[in-house]
N, C-alpha and C positions, 0 to 999 in steps of 0.2 A: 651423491647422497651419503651423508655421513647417520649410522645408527646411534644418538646416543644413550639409550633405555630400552627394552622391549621385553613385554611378559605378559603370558596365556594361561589361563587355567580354564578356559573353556574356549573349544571351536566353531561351537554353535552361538554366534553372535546373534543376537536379535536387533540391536542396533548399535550404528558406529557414529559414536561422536567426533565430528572433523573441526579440529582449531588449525588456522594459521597464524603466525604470531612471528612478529617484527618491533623490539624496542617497547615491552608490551610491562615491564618490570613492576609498573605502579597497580598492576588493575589484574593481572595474569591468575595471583593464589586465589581472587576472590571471583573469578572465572573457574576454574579447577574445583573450589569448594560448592560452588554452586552447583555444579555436575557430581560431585561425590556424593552429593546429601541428597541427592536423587530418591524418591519412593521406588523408582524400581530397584529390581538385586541389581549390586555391583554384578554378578558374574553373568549378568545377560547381555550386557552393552561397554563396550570397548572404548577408549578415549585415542585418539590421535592427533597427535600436534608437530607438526609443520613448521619447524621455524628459519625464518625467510635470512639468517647470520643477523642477528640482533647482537646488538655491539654496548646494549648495557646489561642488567644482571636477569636478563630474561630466561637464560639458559639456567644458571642457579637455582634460578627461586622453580623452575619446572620439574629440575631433576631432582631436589630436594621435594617436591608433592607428588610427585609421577604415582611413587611405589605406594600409594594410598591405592589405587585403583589393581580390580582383579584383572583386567586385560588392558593391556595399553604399548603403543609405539610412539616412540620419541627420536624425531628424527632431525636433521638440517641440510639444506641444502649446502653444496659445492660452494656456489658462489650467491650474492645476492640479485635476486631479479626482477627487483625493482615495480611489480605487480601483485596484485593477491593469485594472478592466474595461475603459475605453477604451483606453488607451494597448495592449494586449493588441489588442482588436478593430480599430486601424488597424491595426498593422504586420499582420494575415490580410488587411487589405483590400490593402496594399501589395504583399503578397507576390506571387513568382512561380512558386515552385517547385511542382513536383509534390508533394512531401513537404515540413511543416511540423515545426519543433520549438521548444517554447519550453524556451529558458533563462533563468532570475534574474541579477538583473545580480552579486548577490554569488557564485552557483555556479561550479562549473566542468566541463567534460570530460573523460574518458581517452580518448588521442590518436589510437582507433580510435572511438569513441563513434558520432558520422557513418555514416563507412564500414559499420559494423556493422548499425544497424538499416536503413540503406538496401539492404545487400544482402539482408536478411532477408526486404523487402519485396519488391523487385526479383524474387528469384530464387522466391519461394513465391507471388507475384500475390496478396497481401493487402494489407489497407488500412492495418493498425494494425500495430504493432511496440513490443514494451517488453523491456527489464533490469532488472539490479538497477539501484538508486538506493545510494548510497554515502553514511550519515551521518558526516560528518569532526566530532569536538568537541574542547574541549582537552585530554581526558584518556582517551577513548575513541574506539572506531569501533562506528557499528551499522547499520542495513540496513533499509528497507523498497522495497513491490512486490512482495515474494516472493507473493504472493497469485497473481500470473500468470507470475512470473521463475523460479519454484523449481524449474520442471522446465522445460527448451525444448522449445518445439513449431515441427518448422517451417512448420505452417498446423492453426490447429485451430477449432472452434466455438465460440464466447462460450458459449453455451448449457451448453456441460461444465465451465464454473467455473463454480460456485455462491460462490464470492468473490471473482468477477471485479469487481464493484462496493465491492473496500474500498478500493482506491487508488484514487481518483479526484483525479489534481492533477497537474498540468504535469509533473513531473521524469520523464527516462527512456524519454520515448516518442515515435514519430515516426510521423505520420496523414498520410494520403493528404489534398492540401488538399480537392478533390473534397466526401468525406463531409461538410466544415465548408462548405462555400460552396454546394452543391448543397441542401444542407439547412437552411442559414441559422441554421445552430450562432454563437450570441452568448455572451461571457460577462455576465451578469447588472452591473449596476452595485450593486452590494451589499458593502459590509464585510467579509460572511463569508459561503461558502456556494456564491461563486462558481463555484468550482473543478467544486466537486462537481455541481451542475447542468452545464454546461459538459462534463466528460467523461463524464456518463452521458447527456447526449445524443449524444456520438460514440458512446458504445457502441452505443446503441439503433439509430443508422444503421450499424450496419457487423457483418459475421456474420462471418467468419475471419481469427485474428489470426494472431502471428509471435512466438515468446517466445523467450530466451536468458537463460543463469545469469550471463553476463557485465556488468560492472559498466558502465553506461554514464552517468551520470552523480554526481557527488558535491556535495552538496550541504553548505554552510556553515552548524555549528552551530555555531562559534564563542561563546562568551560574550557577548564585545561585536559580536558580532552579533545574536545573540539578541536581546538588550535593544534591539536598536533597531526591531525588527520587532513588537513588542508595543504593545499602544492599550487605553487604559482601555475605548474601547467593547467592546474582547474579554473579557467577561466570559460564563460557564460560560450564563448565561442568556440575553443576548443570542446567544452562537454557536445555542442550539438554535432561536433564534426566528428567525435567519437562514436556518439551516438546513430550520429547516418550512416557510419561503416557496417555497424552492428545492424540498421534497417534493410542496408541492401545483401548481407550475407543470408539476413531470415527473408525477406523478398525473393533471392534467388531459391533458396531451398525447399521456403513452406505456402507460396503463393497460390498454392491449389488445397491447402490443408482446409480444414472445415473451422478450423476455429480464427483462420487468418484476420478475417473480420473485426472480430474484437484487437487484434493488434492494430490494425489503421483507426479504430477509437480512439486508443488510447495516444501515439502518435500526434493525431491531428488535435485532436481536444484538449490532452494531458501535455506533452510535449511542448509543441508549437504554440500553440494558445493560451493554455491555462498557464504555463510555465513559463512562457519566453513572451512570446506575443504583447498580452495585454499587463505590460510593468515599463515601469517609467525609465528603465534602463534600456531597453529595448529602441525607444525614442534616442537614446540616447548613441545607441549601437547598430542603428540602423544599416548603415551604409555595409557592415561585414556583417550583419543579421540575416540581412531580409535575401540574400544572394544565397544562401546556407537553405532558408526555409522554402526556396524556389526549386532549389534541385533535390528537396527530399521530396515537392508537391511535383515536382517532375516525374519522377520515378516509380509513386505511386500511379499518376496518371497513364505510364506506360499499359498498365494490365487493371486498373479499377476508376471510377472516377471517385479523387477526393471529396467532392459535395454532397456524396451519398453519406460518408461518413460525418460532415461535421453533428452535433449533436443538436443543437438550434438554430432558426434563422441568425443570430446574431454572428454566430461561428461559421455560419454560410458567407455571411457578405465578407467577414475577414479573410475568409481563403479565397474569396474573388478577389479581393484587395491586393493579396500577398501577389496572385500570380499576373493582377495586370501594374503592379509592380511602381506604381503613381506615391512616391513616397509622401508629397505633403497631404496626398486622400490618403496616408494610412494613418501618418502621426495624426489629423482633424478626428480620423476615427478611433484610436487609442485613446487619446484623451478623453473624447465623448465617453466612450467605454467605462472608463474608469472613476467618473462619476455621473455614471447612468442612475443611481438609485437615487441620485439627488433631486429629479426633475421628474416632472409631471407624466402621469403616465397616461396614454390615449387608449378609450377601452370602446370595446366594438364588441356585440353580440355576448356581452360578459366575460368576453374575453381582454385582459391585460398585454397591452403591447408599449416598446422602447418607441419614441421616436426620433429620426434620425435625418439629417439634410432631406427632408421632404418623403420620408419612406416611412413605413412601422415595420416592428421585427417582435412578432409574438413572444413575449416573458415561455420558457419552457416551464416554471412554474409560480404562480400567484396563487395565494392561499388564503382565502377570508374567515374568518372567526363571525358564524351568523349566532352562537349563542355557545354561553356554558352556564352550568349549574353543578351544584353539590348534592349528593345526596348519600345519607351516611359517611362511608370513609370512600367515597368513590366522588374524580370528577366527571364529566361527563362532556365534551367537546363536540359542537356541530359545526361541522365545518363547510365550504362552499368552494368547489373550484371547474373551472370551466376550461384552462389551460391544459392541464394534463391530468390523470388518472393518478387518485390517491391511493399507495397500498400499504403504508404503516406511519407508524410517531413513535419515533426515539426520543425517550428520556434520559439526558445523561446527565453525573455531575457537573458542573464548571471546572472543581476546584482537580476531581479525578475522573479525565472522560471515559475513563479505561472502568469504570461503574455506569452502567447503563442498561435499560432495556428497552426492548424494541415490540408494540404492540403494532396488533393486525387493523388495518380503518375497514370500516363496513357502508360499505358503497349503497345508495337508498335503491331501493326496487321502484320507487313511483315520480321519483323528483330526480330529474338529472345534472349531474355536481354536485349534487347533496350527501355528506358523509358524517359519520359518526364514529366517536370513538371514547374509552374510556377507562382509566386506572386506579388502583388502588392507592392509598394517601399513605397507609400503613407498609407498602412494600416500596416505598423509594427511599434512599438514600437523603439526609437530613441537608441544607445548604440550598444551594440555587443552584437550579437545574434546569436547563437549554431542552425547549421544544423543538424538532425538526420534525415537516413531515418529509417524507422519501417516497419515489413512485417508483414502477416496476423496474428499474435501472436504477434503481439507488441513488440518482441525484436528491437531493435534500436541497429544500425551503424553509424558511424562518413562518411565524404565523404573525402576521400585525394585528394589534388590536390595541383599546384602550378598556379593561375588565374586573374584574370586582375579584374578592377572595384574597387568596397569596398570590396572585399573579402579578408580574413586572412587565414593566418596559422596557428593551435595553434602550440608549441611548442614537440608538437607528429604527426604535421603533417594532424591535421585535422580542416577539412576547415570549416569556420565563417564568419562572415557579419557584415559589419558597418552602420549601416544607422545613417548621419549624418544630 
């Protein structure tokens, strides 16, 4: 490790800013500026950056803005290693603050980012704090982390998300250093997969987090950024093979942990299915796929059964699929899958189900629009579902999803599946705006209907809002 910067004018850090940075030249000052212009003082939180021997003027344009900041280390490794893991794991070892955040050297801040999740942490005595994450691209904006950002808590149980474990990656969040050093939290030296080991071992040590709707970081999807962050070895099959490493190192470790649970959710549902699974590459890729997703369904069945976790019948009969391994009953059923929403649905007892070679597989949510109305500057939504239990409607932009709110549905005392709900016209945001309701697990449904007022249709039939 070569030093090439360092300077302290306070010891009492409160939080340590962790950059790594590799070939970062284009994007690095307006990472750095984002952090300086910080609302908290400079002299509470420390900047350290990591860099991995970057071979264009990444070292320049750092050492040239270093000395803007009151506490900072500017360092480089020996040789380059080819992963974000080391360079990641000194600057934890370098650090000194109470609270850790890592940024990407191409990302950036909003200029409360800091201030925010540290007061989050501060004021509620928890350990972890997250936002939203802010995707910037050149022709859109989009948004993830809502998995624990979509509603703020200001101290709540890992245990009550059941998909607390689909983000797991650096952007947006700020840890008590404690749970990473007391527990000897490493990132993996690995290509891919890292991440994801890495923050489900923070979760696993830490029970009450700190959530906010507020955007705390933005992340650079750029075009010609994108393309420089891609590597032939990231290929659809190498990620999962990385990523099984990473399930059986936490499998060995945390399989009696209490929040294990929510890691075979996400796994089976996120992973396998939602990701791989049900896409037309998958068909494509079967032959070196489906052998990959038998021995991750293997290993859980060692100590859990997989079928307890899929999230719906439809996610049940796929992992019967996968493991009795009938490859033209999985491609008949992919396909089906894939446009299930185009074909008629069989409904029994008011209940909404797929059907399927001669089976039905219960919709996990169908959502009926039985009435709206206007009154004053309020709409007023009744809604109808017999599938599963309604417990909010997010409103968000199209245009910026990362604007939105989230109202409570009021479940009827006398009529069962009958819901209600309703918002102000004056507090949303101007443009077309996307109805979802969401049940106690935060799966989210579209609302169909054909309805009067500013409402739309999208082009599948689900219903949207004009506020002009």
């Amino acid at each position: 490790m070569k030093i090439i910067k360092n300077n302290y004018i306070n010891n009492k850090i409160k939080v340590s800013i962790l950059i790594s940075t590799y070939n970062k030249e284009k994007y690095i000052e307006n990472t750095m500026n984002s952090i300086l212009n910080q609302t908290m003082n400079k002299k509470d939180f420390e900047l350290i950056i990591v860099d991995d021997c970057s071979t264009d003027n990444t070292i320049d344009i750092v050492s040239k803005n270093i000395e803007s900041f009151a506490n900072y280390q500017f360092v480089q490794l020996d040789e380059n290693s080819g992963t974000p893991a080391k360079p990641r794991n000194l600057s934890i070892d370098l650090s000194k603050g109470k609270y850790i955040m890592f940024v990407d050297g191409d990302d950036w801040l909003p200029s409360d980012a800091i201030e925010n999740l540290y007061t989050l942490l501060k004021l509620n005595k928890t350990d972890y704090a997250t936002g939203l994450t802010k995707y910037v691209y050149n022709d859109r904006i989009a948004r993830s982390g809502v998995a624990l950002s979509k509603i703020p808590y200001k101290k709540i149980d890992l245990k009550n998300f059941r998909k607390s474990f689909y983000h797991l990656a650096p952007a947006g969040r700020m840890i008590k250093s404690t749970v990473i050093t007391k527990n000897n939290i490493r990132f993996p030296e690995m290509i891919y997969g890292e991440d994801l080991q890495f923050f489900a071992e923070v979760f696993f040590n830490t029970k009450n987090i700190s959530t906010t709707q507020d955007v705390v970081y933005c992340a650079n999807r750029y075009d010609e950024n994108i393309s420089l962050v891609k590597s032939k070895e990231s290929t659809v099959l190498n990620r999962m093979k990385w990523q099984n490493e990473a399930y059986r190192y936490l499998t060995n470790k945390y399989k009696n942990n209490r929040l294990f649970a929510n890691l075979l959710y996400r796994i089976i549902n996120k992973d396998i299915l939602e990701g791989k699974f049900y896409k037309k590459q998958f068909i494509k890729e079967i032959d070196t796929l489906l052998p990959v997703f038998q021995d991750i369904l293997n290993m859980i069945d060692k100590d859990f059964n997989s079928l307890d976790y899929a999230d719906d019948e439809l996610n049940q009969q796929a992992i019967k699929l996968i493991k009795n391994g009938n490859k033209q009953e999985i491609i008949d059923f992919v396909n089906f899958y894939l446009k299930k929403d185009e074909k008629p649905l069989h409904v029994s007892n008011d209940k909404y189900h797929y059907s399927y070679d001669g089976n039905i597989y219960k919709k996990r949510m169908h959502i009926m629009l039985q009435k709206i109305f206007q009154k004053d500057e309020k709409i007023f939504l009744k809604l109808y579902s017999k599938n599963s239990e309604l417990k909010y409607l997010e409103v968000k932009s199209r245009k910026n999803p990362t604007n939105y709110t989230v109202l409570e549905i009021k479940k009827s005392l006398f009529k069962s599946g009958e819901y209600t709900v309703h918002f102000k016209i004056n507090k949303l945001p101007k443009g077309k705006l996307a109805l979802t309701v969401l049940d106690e697990n935060l799966n989210g449904s579209a609302i169909k209907s054909e309805m009067p007022f500013d409402f739309y249709e999208t082009v599948n039939g689900n219903l949207g809002y004009i506020k002009n």
